[in-house]
N, C-alpha and C positions, 0 to 999 in steps of 0.2 A: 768242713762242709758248711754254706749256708744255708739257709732256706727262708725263701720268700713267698710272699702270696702273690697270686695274679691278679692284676690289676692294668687298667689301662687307663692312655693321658692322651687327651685331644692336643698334638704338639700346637702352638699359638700362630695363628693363622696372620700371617704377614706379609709384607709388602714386597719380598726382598726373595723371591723365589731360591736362590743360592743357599741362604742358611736351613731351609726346608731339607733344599736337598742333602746339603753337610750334615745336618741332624739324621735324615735315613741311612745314610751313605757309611757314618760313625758307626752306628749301631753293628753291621756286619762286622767290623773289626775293633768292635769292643772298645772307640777312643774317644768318646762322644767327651774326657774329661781334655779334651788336646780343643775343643771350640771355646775359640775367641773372640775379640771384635774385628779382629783383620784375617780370621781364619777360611772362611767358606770360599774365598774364590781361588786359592791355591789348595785346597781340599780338593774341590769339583775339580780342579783342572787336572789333578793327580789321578782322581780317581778314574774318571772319563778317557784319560790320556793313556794314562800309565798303564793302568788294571783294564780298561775297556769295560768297565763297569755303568754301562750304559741307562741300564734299568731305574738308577735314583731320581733319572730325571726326573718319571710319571710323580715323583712325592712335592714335585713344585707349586704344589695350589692348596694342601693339607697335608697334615701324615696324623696318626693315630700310631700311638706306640703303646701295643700290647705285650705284657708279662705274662706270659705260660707256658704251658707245655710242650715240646714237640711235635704230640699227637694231638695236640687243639690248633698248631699252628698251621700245618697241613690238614685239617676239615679245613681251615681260612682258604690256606691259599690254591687248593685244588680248585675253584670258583672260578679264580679270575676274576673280581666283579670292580678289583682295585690293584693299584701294585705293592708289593711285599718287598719288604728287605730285612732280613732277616741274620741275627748272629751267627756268625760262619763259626762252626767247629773245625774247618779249614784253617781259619787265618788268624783264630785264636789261643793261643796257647796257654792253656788254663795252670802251669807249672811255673808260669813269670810271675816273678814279683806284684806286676799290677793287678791282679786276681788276688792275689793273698796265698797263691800256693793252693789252691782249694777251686773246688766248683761248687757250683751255685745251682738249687735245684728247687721247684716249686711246688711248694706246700699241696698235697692232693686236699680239694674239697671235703673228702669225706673223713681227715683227720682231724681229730681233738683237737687245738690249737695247746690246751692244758694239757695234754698228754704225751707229748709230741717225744716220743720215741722208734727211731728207724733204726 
C-alpha cells in the first residue's frame, strides 16, 4: 500500500489545447506516463473516437489536478462549476504491474505524519 498526501497542481496553461486535454483524459486511465511529444493527438482521437469519452474536451483552456479523497472529490464535483475527470476504478487495474501490485490511498489530514500506522 502507498500513501500520499493531497495536494494539487495548476497543470501549465498552454497554447496547444490537445495536450490539456491528453493530460485530463490520462489521468482516468492511470497513463499520464505513456505522454510524449507526439502523443496527444492520437490520444484525443482514441479517446473521443474510441471510448466516446467526450467530457476531456471542457479541460482545453486549464485543468487543475487534484490528489484526494473520493469523498472530497465528489463535494468537487457534485457543483458543476468546472469539468472533472477523474481516475476510473473502472479502467484501472490496481493488480498490474504498472501500480506496483498495490493501491494508493491518501494520507487523512488528521494523521500524525510520525505516527503513521494503519
Amino acid at each position: 500500500m502507498k500513501i500520499v498526501k493531497q495536494s494539487f497542481v495548476i497543470e501549465n496553461i498552454t497554447s496547444e489545447p490537445l495536450q490539456l486535454i491528453e493530460s485530463a483524459g490520462r489521468v482516468c486511465h492511470k497513463s499520464e506516463n505513456k505522454i510524449d511529444e507526439d502523443s496527444a493527438a492520437p490520444f484525443c482521437d482514441m479517446i473521443l473516437n474510441d471510448y466516446k469519452h467526450e467530457s476531456v474536451i471542457e479541460h482545453s483552456s486549464m485543468t487543475v489536478r487534484f490528489i484526494c479523497d473520493r469523498g472530497v472529490s465528489h463535494e468537487l464535483v457534485r457543483h458543476r462549476l468546472a469539468a472533472f475527470s477523474q481516475e476510473s476504478t473502472r479502467y484501472c487495474n490496481y493488480n498490474k504491474k504498472k501500480f506496483g501490485k498495490e493501491i494508493t490511498i491518501i494520507q487523512p489530514p488528521f494523521k500524525d505524519e510520525s505516527n503513521v500506522n494503519y
